[in-house]
FIDOGU-51678 format. One record per residue (C-alpha): residue in one letter; x, y, z. Coordinates in Angstrom, 2 decimals, padded with zeros to 5 digits. Layout:
REM residues N
<'A'; <X; Y; Z>> ...
//
This chain:
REM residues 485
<'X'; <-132.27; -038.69; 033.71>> <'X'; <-133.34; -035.53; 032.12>> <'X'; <-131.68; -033.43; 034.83>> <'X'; <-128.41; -034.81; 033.47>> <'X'; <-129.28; -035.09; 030.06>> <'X'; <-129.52; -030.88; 030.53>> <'X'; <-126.15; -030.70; 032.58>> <'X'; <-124.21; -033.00; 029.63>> <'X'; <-125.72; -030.44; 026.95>> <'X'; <-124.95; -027.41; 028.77>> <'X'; <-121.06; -028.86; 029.44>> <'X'; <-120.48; -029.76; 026.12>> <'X'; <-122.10; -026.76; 024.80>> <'X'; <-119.71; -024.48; 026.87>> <'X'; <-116.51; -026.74; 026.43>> <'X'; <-116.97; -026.55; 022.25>> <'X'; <-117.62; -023.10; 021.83>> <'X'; <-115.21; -021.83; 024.05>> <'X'; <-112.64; -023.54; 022.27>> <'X'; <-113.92; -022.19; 018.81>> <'X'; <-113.45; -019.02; 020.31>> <'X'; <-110.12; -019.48; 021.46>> <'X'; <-109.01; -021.11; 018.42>> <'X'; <-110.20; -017.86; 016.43>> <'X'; <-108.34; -015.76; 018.74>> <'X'; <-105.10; -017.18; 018.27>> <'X'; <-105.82; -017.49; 014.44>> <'X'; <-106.31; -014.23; 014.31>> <'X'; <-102.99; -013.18; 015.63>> <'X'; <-101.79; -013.76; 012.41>> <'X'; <-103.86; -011.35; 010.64>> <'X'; <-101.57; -008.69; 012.74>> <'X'; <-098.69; -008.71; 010.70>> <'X'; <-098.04; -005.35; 008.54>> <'X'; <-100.87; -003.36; 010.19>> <'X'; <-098.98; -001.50; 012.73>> <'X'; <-100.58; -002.37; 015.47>> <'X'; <-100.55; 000.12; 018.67>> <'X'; <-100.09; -001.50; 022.04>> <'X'; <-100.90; -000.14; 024.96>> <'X'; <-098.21; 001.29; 026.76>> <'X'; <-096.68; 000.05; 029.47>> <'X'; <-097.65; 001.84; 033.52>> <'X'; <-095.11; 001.83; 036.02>> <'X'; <-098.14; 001.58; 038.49>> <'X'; <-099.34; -000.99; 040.29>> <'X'; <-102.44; -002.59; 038.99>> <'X'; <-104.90; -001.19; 042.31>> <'X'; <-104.02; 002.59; 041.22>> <'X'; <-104.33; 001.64; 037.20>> <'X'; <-107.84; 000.44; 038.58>> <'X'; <-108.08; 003.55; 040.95>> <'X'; <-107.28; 005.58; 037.82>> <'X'; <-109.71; 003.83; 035.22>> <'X'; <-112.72; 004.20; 038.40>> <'X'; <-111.91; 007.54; 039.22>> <'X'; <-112.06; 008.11; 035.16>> <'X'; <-115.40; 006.44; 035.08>> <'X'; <-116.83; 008.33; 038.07>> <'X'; <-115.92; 011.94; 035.75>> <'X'; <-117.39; 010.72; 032.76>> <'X'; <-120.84; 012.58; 031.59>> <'X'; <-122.76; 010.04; 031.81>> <'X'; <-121.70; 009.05; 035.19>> <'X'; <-121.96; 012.74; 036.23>> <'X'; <-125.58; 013.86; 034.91>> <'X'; <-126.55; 009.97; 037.03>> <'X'; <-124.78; 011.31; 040.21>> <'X'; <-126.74; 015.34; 039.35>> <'X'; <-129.82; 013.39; 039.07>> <'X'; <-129.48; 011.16; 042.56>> <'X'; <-128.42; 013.96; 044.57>> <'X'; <-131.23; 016.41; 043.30>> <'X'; <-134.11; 013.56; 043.99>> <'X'; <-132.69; 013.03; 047.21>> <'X'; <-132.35; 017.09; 048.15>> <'X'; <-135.67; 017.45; 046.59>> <'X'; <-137.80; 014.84; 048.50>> <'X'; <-136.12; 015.97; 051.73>> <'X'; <-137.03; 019.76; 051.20>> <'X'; <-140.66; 018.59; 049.81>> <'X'; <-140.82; 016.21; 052.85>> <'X'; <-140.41; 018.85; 055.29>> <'X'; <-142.19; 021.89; 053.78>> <'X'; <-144.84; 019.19; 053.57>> <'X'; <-144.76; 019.10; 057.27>> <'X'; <-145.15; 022.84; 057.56>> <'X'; <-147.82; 023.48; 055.49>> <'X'; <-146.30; 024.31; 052.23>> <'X'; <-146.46; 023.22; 049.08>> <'X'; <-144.00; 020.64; 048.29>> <'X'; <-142.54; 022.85; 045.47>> <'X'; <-141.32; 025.27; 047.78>> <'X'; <-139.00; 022.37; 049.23>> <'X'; <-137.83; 021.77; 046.22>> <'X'; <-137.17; 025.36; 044.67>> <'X'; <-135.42; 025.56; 048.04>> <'X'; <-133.34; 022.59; 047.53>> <'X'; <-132.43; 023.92; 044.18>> <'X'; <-131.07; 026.93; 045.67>> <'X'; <-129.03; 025.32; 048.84>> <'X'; <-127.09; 022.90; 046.46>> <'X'; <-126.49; 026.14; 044.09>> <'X'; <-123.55; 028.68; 044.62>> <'X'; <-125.77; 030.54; 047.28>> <'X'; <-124.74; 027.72; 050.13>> <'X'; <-123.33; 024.35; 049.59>> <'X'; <-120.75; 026.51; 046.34>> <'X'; <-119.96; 028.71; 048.70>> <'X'; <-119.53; 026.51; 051.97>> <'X'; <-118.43; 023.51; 050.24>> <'X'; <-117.12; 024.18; 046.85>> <'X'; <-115.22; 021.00; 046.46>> <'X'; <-118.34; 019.36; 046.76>> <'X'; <-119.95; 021.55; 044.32>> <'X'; <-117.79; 021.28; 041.65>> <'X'; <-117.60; 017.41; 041.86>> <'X'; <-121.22; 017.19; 041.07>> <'X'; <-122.12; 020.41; 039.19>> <'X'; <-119.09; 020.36; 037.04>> <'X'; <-119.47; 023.85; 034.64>> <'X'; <-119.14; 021.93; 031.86>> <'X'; <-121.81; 019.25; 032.58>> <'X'; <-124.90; 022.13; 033.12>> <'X'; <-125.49; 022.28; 029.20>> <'X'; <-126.49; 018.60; 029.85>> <'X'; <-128.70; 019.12; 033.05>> <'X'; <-130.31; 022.36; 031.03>> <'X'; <-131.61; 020.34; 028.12>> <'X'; <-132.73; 017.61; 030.59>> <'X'; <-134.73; 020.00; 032.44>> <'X'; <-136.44; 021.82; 029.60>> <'X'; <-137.40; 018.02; 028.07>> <'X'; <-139.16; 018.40; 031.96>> <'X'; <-140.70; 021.72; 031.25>> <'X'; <-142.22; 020.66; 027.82>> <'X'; <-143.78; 017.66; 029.33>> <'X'; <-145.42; 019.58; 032.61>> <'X'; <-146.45; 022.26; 030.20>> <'X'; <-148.30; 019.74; 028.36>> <'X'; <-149.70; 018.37; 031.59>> <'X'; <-150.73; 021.51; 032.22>> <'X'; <-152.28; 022.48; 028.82>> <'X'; <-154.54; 019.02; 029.24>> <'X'; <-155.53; 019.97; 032.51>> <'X'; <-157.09; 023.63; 031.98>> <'X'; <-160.66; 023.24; 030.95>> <'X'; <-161.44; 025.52; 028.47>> <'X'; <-165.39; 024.92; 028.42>> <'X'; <-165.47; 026.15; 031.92>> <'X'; <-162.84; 029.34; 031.23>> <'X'; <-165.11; 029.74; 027.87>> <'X'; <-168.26; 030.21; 030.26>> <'X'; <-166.83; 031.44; 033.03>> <'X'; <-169.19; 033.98; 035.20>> <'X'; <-168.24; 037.82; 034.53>> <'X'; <-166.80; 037.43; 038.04>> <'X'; <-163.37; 035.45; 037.28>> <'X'; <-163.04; 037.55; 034.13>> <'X'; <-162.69; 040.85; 036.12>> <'X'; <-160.61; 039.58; 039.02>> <'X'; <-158.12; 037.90; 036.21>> <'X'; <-157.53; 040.10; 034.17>> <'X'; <-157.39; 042.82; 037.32>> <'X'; <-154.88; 040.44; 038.60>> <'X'; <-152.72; 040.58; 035.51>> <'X'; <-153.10; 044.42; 034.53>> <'X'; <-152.30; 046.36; 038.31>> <'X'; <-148.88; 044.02; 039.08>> <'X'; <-147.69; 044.76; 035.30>> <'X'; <-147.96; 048.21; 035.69>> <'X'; <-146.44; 048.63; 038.52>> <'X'; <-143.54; 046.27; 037.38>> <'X'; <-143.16; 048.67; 034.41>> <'X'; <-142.83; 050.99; 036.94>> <'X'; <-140.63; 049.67; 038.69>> <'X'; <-138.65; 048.80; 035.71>> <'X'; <-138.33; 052.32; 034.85>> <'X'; <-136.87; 053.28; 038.23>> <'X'; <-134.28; 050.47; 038.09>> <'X'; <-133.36; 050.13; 034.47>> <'X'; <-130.25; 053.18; 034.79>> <'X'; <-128.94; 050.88; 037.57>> <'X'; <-129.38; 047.22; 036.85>> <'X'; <-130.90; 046.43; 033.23>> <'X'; <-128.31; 044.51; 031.44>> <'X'; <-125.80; 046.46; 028.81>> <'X'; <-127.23; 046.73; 025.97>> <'X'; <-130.89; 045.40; 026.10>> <'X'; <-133.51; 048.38; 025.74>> <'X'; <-135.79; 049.46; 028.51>> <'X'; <-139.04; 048.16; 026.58>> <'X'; <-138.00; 044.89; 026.90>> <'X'; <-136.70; 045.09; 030.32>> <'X'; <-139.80; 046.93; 031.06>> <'X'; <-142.10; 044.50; 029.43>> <'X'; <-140.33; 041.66; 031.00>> <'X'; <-140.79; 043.31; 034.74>> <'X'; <-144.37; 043.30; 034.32>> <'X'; <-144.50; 039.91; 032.87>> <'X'; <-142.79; 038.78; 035.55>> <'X'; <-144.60; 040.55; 038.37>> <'X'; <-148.10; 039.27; 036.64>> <'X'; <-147.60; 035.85; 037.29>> <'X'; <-149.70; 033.17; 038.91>> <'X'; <-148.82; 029.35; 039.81>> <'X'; <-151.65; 027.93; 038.76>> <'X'; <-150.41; 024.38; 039.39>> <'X'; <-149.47; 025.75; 042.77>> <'X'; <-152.93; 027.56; 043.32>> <'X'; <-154.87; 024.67; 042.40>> <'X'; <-152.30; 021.82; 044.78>> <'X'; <-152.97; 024.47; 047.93>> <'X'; <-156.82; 024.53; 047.12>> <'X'; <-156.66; 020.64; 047.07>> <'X'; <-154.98; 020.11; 049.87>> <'X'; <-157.47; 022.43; 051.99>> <'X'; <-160.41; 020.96; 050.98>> <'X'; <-162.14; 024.24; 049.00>> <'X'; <-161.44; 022.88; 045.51>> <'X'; <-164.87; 021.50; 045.49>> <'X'; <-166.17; 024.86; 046.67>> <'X'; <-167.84; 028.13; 045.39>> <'X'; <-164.88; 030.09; 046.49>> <'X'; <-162.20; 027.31; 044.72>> <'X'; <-163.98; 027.29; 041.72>> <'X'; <-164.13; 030.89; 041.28>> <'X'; <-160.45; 031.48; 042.26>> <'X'; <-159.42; 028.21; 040.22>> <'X'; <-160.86; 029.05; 037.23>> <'X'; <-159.33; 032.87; 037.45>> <'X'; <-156.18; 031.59; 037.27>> <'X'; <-156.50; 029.11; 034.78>> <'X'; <-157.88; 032.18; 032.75>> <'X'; <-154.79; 034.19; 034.46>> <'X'; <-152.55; 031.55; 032.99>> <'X'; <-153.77; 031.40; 029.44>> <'X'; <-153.20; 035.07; 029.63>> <'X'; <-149.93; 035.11; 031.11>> <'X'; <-148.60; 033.02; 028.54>> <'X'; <-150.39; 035.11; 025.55>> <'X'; <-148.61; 038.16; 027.09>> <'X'; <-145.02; 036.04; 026.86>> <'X'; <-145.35; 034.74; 023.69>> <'X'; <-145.90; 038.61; 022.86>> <'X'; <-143.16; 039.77; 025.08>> <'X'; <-140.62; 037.11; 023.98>> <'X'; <-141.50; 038.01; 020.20>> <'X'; <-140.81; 041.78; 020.77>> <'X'; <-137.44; 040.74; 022.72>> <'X'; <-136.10; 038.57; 019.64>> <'X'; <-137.02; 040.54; 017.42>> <'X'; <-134.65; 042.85; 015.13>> <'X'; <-136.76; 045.28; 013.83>> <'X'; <-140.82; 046.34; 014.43>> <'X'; <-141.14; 044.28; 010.72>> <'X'; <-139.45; 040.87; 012.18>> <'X'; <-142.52; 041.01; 015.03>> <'X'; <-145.04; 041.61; 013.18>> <'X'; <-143.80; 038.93; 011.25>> <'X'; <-143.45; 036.94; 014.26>> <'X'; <-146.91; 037.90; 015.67>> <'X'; <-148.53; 036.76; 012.33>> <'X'; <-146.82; 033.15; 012.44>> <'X'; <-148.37; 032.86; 015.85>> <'X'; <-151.41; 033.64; 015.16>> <'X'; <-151.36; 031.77; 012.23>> <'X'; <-150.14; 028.50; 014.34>> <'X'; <-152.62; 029.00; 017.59>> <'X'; <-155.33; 028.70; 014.31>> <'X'; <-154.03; 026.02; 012.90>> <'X'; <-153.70; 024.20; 016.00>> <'X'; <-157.14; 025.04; 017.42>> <'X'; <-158.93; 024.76; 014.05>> <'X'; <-156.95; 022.04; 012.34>> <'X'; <-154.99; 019.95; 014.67>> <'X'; <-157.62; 019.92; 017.72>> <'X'; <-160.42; 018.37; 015.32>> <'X'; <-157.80; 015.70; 013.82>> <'X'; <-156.68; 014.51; 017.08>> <'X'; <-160.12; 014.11; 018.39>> <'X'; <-161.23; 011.98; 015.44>> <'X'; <-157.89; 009.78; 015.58>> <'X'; <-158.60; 009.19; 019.19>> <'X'; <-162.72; 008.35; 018.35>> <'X'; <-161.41; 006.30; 015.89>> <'X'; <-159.71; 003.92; 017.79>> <'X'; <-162.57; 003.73; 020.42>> <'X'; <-163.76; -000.13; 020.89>> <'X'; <-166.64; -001.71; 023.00>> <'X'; <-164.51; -002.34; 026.19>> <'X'; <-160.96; -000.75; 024.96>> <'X'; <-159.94; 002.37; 024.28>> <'X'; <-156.91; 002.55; 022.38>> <'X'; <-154.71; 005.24; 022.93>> <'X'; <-152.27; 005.88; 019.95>> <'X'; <-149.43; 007.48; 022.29>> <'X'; <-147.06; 007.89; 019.65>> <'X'; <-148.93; 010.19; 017.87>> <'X'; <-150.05; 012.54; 020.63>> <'X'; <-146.40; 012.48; 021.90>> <'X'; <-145.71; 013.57; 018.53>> <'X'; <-147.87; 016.52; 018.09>> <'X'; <-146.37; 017.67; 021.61>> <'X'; <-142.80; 017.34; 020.24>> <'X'; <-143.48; 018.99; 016.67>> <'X'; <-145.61; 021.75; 018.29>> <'X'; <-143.05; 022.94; 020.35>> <'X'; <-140.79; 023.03; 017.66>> <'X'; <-142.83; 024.90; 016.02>> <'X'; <-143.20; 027.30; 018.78>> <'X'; <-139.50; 027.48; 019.45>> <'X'; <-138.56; 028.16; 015.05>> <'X'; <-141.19; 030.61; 015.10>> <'X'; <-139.49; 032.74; 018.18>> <'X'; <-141.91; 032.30; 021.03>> <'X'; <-140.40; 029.37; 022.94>> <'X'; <-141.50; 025.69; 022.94>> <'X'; <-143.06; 025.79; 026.28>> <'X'; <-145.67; 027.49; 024.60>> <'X'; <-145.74; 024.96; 021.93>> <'X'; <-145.85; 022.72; 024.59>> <'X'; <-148.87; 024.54; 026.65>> <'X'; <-150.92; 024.24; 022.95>> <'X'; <-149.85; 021.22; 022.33>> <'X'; <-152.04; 020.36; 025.60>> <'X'; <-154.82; 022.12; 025.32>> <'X'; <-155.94; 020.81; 021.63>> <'X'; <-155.63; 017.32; 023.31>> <'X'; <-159.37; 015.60; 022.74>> <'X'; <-161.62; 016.77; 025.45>> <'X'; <-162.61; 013.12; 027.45>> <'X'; <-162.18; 013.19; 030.70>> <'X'; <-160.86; 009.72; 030.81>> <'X'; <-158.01; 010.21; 027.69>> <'X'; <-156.93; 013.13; 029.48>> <'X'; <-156.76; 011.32; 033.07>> <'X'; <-155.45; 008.41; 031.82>> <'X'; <-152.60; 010.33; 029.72>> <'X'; <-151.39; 012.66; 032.52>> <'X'; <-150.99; 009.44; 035.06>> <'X'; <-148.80; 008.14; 032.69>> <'X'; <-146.07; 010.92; 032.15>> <'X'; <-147.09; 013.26; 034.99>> <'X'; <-144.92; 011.61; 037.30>> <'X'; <-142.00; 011.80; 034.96>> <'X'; <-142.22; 014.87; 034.74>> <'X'; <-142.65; 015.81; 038.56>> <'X'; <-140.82; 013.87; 040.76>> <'X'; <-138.02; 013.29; 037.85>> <'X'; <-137.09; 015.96; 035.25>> <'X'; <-138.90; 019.06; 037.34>> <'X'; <-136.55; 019.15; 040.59>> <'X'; <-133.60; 018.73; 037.38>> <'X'; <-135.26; 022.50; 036.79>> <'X'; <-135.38; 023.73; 040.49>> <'X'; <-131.47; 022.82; 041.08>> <'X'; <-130.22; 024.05; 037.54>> <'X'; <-132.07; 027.79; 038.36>> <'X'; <-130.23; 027.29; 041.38>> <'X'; <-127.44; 026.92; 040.15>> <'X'; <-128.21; 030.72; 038.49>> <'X'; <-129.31; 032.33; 041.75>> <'X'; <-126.59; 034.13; 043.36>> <'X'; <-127.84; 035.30; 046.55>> <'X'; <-124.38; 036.83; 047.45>> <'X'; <-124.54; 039.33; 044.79>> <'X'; <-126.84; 041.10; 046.96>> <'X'; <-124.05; 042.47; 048.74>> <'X'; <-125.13; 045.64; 049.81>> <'X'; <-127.47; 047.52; 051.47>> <'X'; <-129.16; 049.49; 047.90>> <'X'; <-129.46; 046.00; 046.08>> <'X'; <-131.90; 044.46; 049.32>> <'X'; <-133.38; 047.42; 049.53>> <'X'; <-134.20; 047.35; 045.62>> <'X'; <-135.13; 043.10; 046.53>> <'X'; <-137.70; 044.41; 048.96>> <'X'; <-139.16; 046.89; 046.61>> <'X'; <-139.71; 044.12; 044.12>> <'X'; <-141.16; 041.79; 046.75>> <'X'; <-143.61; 044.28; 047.51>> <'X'; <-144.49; 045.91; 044.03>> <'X'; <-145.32; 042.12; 043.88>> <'X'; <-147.48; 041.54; 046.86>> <'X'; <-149.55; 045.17; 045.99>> <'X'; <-150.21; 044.20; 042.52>> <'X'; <-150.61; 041.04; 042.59>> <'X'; <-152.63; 040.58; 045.91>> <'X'; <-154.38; 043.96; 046.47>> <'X'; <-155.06; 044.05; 042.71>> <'X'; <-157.23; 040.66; 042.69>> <'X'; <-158.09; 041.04; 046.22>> <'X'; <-159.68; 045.05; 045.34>> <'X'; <-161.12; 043.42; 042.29>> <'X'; <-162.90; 040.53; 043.83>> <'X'; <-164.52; 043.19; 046.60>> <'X'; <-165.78; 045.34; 043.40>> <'X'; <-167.96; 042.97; 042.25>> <'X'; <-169.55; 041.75; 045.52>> <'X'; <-167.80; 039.02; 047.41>> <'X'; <-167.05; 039.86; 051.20>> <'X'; <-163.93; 040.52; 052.70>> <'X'; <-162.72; 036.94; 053.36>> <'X'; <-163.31; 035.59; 050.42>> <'X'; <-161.60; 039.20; 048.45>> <'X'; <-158.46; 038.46; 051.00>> <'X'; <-158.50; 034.62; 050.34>> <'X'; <-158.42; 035.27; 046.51>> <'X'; <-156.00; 037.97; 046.63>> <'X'; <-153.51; 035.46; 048.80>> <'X'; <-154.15; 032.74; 046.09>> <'X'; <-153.87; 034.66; 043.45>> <'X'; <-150.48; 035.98; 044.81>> <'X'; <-149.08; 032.55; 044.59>> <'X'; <-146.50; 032.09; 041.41>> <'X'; <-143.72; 029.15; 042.07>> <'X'; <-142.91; 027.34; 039.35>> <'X'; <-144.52; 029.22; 036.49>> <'X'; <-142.52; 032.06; 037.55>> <'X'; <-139.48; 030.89; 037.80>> <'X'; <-139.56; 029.36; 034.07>> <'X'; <-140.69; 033.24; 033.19>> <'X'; <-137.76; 034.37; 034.46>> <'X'; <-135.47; 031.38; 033.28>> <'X'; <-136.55; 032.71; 029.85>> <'X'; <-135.72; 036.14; 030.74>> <'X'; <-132.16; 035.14; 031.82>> <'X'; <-131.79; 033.11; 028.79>> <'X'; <-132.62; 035.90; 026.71>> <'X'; <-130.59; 038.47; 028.39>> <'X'; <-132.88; 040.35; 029.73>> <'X'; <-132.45; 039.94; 033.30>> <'X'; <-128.94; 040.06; 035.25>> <'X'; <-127.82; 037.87; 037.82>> <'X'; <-128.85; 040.19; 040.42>> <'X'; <-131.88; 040.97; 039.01>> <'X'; <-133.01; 037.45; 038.10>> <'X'; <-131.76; 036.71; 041.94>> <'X'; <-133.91; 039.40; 043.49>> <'X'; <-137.14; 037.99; 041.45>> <'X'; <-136.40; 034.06; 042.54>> <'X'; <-136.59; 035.98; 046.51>> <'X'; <-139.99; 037.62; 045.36>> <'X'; <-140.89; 034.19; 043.80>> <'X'; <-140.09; 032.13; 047.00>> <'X'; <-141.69; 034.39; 049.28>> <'X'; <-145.14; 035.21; 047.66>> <'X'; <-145.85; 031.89; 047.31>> <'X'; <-144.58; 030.95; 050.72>> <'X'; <-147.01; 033.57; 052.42>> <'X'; <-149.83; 031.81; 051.17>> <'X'; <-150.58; 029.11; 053.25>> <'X'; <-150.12; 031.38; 056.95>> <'X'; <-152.23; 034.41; 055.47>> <'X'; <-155.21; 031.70; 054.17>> <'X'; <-154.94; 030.36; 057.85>> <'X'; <-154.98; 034.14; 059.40>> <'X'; <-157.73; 034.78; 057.36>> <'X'; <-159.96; 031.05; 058.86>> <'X'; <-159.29; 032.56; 062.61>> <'X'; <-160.69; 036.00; 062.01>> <'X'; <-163.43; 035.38; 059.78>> <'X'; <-164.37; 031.22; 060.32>> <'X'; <-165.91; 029.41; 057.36>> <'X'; <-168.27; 031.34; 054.66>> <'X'; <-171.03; 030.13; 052.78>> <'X'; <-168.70; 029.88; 049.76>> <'X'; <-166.73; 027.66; 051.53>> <'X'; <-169.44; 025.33; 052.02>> <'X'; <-169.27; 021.98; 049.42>> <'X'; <-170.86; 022.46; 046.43>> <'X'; <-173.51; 019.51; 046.02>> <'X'; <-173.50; 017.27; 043.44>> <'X'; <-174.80; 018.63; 039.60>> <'X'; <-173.91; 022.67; 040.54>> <'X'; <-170.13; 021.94; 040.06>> <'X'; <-170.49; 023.41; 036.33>> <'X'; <-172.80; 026.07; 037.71>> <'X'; <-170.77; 027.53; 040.17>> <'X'; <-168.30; 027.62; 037.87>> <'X'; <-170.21; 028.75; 034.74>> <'X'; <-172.83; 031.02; 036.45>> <'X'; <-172.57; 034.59; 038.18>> <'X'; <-171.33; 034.21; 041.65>> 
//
């Protein structure tokens, strides 16, 4: 009885209200008259190709587009991850790949029709602004995952092999610089910062990259991977200082409007250390309960978002707004875990490979056309390896470790990736760097860090396992770290 007590409602519900509607309809006609009404015209077609035409319509849209950009690059993505996977490289290596294949470099140039359907020229101001939302949210992820207590007491050690690591590869990319800047520096854009940015951009380290490949082989809970971890999360904070510095003396009109600049930075890094760090840690005490912690996400997600604006007014780019933004986070271990699970993977497997494919989309291989422009990409590749590698690796052998663990840092610390291609995003963005230029460094980028993996595996054959490669036992974690090696 109730069963069709419910069917009688739900009949007589439709029946009424349908005709109210109708009625209203047809009432409304009337309102029509003196308002000019436009019809639509009238299509000779036949109603399959108007549909054809409205589909096909719908299919070009922007949304529709950025959808279809966004499918094809997760796809592309997880295939080139998948299979670097399978050869020993870091997933990100698929992926940088993958941005490059569907760029001009091979499926524009083999299959333009293809290219242009999906990467339309006027929907990449779209997939940019997507992909930087990407970058400000790994940059945070990275910011909360750099702990400064162990960089603050790191041993004397990491200190000497970072900052060796930064210092030898920027020189030599000024030098560099200075032999190619007649030749290939942009029109216009003064050798300073061309040389500036060349060193910048042959100092980098993937720390993200460094400490995935330590993971995966099992020496991130070693002596050895907490040395060479925590050099380049100190080679990182660096790196970044030296950009923000770099990127000020690039905007800048006059030596006035940087020193200008500078001050605002150092004014904000103050405030947000001083200021903003102690305010977030008491909002996030404050909502602490016996058996809950509430989070207030809004407000964290806030001081990301307004600290990379504040970053990007001020003239030294909201990624470094964003990096801040991470590091002032409050310091427990469980906020911070618990806050990176929840947008990390966003921000990877999402709006990061959106990154990959749009710098793809930038590299031109095929300008390298002739025989002085690779020979100029293999002098950048190796100014890169000799700085970068035989700096840290030279440094590390200084100050005592053997020659296995001096070769092992060296190849680690020669990894850059990701970080270095949003370096030399920047630079392009800026001006700074040509397309052949900013081509020849995404080579260096690709290479460096693919090298890793095979020379750490040379390096187990000829020398075996070392003492610092033993596991650190339980309670010396913050020793090994903290204490002379």
């Amino acid at each position: 009885m109730k069963k069709f007590r419910n069917i009688l409602f739900y009949v007589v519900l439709l029946g009424v209200f349908s005709f109210l509607i109708y009625y209203v309809l047809m009432a409304g006609d009337s309102l029509e008259q003196g308002r000019h009404i436009v019809k639509l015209a009238a299509s000779d077609k036949s109603p399959f190709h108007q549909f054809m035409d409205g589909f096909i319509k719908n299919l070009t849209g922007p949304l529709a587009t950025l959808l279809a950009q966004i499918a094809v690059i997760i796809i592309a993505g997880n295939l080139a991850g998948w299979v670097c996977k399978k050869l020993g490289q870091p997933r990100v290596i698929g992926e940088i790949f993958a941005g490059i294949a569907l760029g001009p470099s091979l499926i524009g140039r083999f299959f333009p029709a293809f290219s242009h359907t999906i990467f339309p020229a006027a929907s990449l101001g779209s997939l940019q602004f997507l992909s930087q939302i990407g970058l400000i949210i790994f940059m945070f992820v990275i910011g909360m995952e750099l702990d400064l207590r162990a960089i603050k007491n790191k041993s004397k050690d990491a200190i000497v092999i970072s900052h060796a690591s930064i210092v030898v590869p920027f020189t030599l990319g000024l030098g560099l610089a200075y032999y190619i800047y007649r030749s290939l520096a942009p029109v216009g854009i003064p050798f300073f910062s061309f040389g500036l940015f060349m060193g910048i951009s042959m100092s980098i380290t993937a720390f993200p990259v460094l400490a995935r490949i330590c993971q995966e082989r099992g020496i991130n809970k070693t002596r050895l991977g907490a040395l060479v971890i925590t050099c380049a999360a100190a080679d990182d904070i660096t790196a970044w200082c030296l950009l923000t510095v770099v990127i000020a003396v690039v905007k800048a009109g006059s030596v006035m409007s940087f020193v200008y600049t500078v001050l605002m930075a150092i004014t904000y890094v103050i405030l947000m250390l001083k200021a903003v760090k102690p305010l977030l840690k008491k909002i996030y005490t404050s909502n602490i309960k016996p058996g809950y912690v509430g989070i207030p996400v809004s407000m964290f997600f806030l001081t990301l978002i307004i600290s990379a604006y504040a970053t990007e007014a001020i003239g030294i780019h909201a990624l470094f707004g964003a990096f801040m933004a991470g590091i002032v986070m409050p310091d427990n271990i469980t906020f911070r875990s618990v806050f990176i699970e929840r947008i990390k993977d966003v921000a990877l497997f999402l709006l990061l490979p959106l990154f990959f494919v749009f710098t793809g989309l930038r590299t031109q291989v095929g300008l390298l056309n002739n025989i002085y422009l690779w020979g100029i990409c293999g002098l950048v590749i190796l100014v890169a390896i000799t700085g970068k590698f035989l700096g840290s690796a030279s440094a590390a052998k200084f100050i005592g470790q053997n020659w296995k663990n001096s070769l092992s840092i060296g190849a680690l610390m020669n990894t850059r990736g990701l970080v270095e291609l949003i370096v030399l995003n920047i630079g392009y963005d800026l001006g700074v760097l040509n397309k052949e230029v900013f081509a020849m460094l995404v080579i260096m980028a690709l290479i460096t860090t693919i090298m890793t993996v095979p020379i750490l595996n040379l390096l187990d054959k000829l020398f075996g396992k070392t003492p610092e490669e033993e596991l650190i036992p339980e309670g010396e974690e913050e020793a090994a770290i903290g204490g002379d090696q």
